[in-house]
N, C-alpha and C positions, 0 to 999 in steps of 0.2 A: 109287458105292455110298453108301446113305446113314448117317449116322455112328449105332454105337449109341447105345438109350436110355443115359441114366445112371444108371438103376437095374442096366445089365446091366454096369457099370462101376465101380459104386463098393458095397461091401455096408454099410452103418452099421454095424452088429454087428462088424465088422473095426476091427482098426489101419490106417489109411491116409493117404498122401500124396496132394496132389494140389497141382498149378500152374492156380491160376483167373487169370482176367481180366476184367475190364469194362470195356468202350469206351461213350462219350457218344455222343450220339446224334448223326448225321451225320459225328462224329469232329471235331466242333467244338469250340474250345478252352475248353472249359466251369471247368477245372481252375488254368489260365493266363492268361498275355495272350492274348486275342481279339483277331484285325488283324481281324474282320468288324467288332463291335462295338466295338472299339477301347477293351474296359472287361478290368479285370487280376483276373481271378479265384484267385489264387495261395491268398487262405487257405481254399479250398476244403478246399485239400491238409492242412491242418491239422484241418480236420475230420474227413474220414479217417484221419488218423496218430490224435487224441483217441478215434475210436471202436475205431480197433485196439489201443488202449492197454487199453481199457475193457473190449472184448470178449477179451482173451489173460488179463483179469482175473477172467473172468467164466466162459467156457464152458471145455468141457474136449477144446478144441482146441490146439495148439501154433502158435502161428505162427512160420513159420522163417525167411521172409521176404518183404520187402516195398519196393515202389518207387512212387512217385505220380507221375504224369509228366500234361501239361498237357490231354490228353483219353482218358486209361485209364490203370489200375491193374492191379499183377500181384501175387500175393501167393503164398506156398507155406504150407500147412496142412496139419497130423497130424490128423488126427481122433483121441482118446483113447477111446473106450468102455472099456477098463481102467482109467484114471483113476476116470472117473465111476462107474464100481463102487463106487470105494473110499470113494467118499461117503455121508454117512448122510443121511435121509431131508429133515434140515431144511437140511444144504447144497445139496442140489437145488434146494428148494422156494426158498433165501435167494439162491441166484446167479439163477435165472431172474428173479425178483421184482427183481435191480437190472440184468437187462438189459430187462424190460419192467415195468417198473413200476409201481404202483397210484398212488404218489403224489411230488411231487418238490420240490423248494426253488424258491425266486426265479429260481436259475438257470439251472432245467432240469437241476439234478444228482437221481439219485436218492435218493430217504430210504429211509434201514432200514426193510426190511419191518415190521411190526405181526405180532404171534401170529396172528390172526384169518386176517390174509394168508397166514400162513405153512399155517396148518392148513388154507386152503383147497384146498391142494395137497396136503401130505402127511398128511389124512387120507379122500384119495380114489384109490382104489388104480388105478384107469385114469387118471387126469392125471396123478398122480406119475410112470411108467411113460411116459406120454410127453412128459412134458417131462425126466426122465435121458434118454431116447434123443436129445429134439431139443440137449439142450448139449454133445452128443460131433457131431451132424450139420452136416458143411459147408455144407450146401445151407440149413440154416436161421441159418449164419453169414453168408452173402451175403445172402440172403434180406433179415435186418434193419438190414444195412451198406445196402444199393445204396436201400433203401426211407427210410432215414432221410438220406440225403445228396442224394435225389429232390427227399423234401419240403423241406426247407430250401431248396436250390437254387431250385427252383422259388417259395415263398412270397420270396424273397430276390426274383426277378426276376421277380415276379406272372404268373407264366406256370402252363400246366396242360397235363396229358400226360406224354407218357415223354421221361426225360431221360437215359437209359442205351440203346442202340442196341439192345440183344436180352439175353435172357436171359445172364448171365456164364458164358464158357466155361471148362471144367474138361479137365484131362488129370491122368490117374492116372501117379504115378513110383514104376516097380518096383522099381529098382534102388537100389543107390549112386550109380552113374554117371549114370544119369538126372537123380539127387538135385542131384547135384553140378554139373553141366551144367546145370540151369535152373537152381539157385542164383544160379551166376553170371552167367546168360543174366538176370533180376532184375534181383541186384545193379547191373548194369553198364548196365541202359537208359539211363542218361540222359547216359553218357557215348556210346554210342550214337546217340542223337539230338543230340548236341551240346548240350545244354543244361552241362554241366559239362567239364573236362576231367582231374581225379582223382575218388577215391573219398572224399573227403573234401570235396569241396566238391559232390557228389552230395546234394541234399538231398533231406528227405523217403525214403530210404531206408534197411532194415535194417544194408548196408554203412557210413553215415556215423554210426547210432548204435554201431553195433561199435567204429569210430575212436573216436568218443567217449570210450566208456568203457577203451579203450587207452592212451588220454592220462592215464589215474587221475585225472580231472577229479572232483568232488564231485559226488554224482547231485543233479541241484536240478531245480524247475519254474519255468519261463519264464513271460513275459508271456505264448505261446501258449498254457500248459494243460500244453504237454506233458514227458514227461520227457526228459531230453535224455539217456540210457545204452541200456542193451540189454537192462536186468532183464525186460523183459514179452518180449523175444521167447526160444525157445529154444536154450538153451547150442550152441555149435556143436560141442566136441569130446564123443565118448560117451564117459561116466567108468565105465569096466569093474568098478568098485570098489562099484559101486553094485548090478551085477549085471543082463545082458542082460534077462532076463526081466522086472526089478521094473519098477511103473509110473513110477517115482519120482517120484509129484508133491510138489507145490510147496509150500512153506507161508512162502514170500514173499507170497503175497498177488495178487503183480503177471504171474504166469501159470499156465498147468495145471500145466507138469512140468518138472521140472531135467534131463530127460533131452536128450542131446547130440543131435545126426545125422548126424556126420561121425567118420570116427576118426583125425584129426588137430586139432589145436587151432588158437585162432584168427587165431592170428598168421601161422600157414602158410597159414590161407585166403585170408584178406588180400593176402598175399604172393602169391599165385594169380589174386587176383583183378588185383591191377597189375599182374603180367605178361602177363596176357590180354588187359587193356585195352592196353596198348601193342602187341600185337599187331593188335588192331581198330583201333582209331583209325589213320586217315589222319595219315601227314605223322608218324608218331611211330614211335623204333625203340628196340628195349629188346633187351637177352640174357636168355634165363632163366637164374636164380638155380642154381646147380649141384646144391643144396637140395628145388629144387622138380620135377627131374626124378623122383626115384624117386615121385612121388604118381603122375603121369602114368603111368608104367609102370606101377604097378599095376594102374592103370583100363585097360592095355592098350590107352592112346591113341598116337598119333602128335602132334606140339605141331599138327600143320595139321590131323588132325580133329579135335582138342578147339577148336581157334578157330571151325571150321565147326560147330560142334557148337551152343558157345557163342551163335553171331552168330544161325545160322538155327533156331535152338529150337524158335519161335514155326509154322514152317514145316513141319519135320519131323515133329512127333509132332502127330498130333491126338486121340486117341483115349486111348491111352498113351504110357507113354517107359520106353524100359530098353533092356538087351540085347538081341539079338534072340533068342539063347537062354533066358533069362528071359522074357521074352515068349508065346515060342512055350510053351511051359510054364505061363500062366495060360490061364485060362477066363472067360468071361461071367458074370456072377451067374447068372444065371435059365438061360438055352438053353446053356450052356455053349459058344459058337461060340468061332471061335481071333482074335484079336484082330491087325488089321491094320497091316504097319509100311511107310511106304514102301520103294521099291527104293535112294533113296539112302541111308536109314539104315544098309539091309543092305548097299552098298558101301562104306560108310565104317567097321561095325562089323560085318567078315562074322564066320559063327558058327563055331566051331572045331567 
């Protein structure tokens, strides 16, 4: 059956999660070392990490998390449209203008918009109106990620055409569980692939800036550009103190919203995430932490389908991801049809 649209999947006017991906084209190592061409494209990867630093700076989406691995990227994004309510007319006009910008420095940084710039947006009541909708929309977050990392790639290796295999695939996450479950399914790619063998030498991922800033290391910028902490992405634990409902955004600067998305903090996720990894990896045997059983029971997992959960993500949901009671409970945007889950999801998480 064929997958729905993604208008019948995602509404922009809503708060939403979603786990996108983009693969290179042919799946060749565009990102890494090339054994075709035998040329190492690694700081690819840093150009990606420099635009998600930029863009979690910029639009009023949350980025939760993110892994760069040598021929596709996965990333998990909130969409804010509460956020960007709470903006007045010239922060609109000011954050689009340093994601596409009129004018820029020597070195391709953006310059502060000009008045002129800025009133060319908010004082025209149809532009304003849609550029607030498009800095809460994912689809015009990949959109200017996958198109500016195209061209470069490409003027880099004087080549022309597509350098990304297909349009970057999106799955909406209903749940917690879902949440949680591709989290780590993320987090943990490159221990996966064998590229690493902890979460701390996992580079280029949300998981090794967490480390990071666990280490109470000084947030500094590197020879790379980039920051070496986790202020641009958002906080993992939800601070109840702040209040379910508020938008809480940010006036760090360095993302939309201080709002959490886990309601344990982040040392237990961590903690979750290495014992998961020791589950997956070959050749490697670990006990769970006696600590980290009651998360599992909440989520009403089993430790063997949270590992199958974790490993086969990518496989399982294509469409959405959640409960299947949750699930079955949403609708389509537009036709309201019931949204499809495999048969093994619903044997590994049958519905009470």
């Amino acid at each position: 059956m064929a997958r729905l649209a993604r208008a019948e999947v995602f509404d922009p006017n809503e708060v939403t999660i979603a786990h996108v991906m983009a693969r290179t084209v042919r799946r060749c190592f565009l990102f890494g070392n090339d054994p075709v061409s035998g040329k190492n494209f690694d700081h690819r990867k840093v150009w990606i990490e420099q635009h998600l630093q930029h863009f979690a700076a910029c639009f009023g989406i949350d980025l939760i998390c993110f892994s760069i691995l040598s021929n596709h990227y996965h990333l998990i994004l909130k969409s804010r449209p509460d956020v960007v309510a709470s903006w007045d007319d010239t922060e609109v006009a000011r954050r689009w203008l340093m994601l596409c910008p009129h004018r820029k420095d020597s070195n391709g940084n953006p310059l502060p918009p000009s008045e002129c710039e800025l009133n060319a947006i908010r004082n025209c009541p149809e532009k304003l109106a849609d550029t607030r909708s498009r800095l809460s929309n994912i689809s015009w977050w990949m959109r200017l990620l996958n198109q500016r990392i195209a061209q470069r790639a490409n003027h880099e290796d004087e080549e022309t055409g597509r350098f990304f295999q297909d349009r970057y695939r999106a799955v909406r996450l209903i749940d917690e569980s879902a949440l949680l479950a591709c989290a780590a399914y993320v987090d943990l790619n490159p221990i996966r692939a064998a590229m690493a063998e902890t979460i701390e030498q996992s580079d280029h991922t949300s998981a090794q800036r967490r480390v990071e800033t666990c280490t109470e290391q000084p947030a500094t910028t590197h020879n790379d550009g980039l920051r070496h902490d986790d202020s641009f992405l958002a906080p993992v634990e939800i601070d109840e103190s702040n209040g379910e409902t508020s938008p809480v955004a940010s006036q760090s600067g360095t993302r939309c919203s201080d709002k959490g998305f886990l309601w344990f903090p982040l040392e237990q996720y961590l903690e979750l995430l290495d014992w998961t990894a020791r589950q997956i990896a070959e050749g490697k045997h670990g006990k769970t932490p006696e600590h980290l059983a009651p998360i599992l029971q909440r989520l009403g997992l089993e430790s063997s389908v949270w590992c199958e959960l974790v490993e086969d993500f990518g496989k399982l949901f294509k469409t959405v991801a959640g409960n299947p009671c949750a699930v079955d409970e949403h609708r389509s945007c537009k036709t309201h049809r019931r949204f499809r889950l495999s048969r093994r999801v619903r044997e590994l998480i049958p519905s009470d």
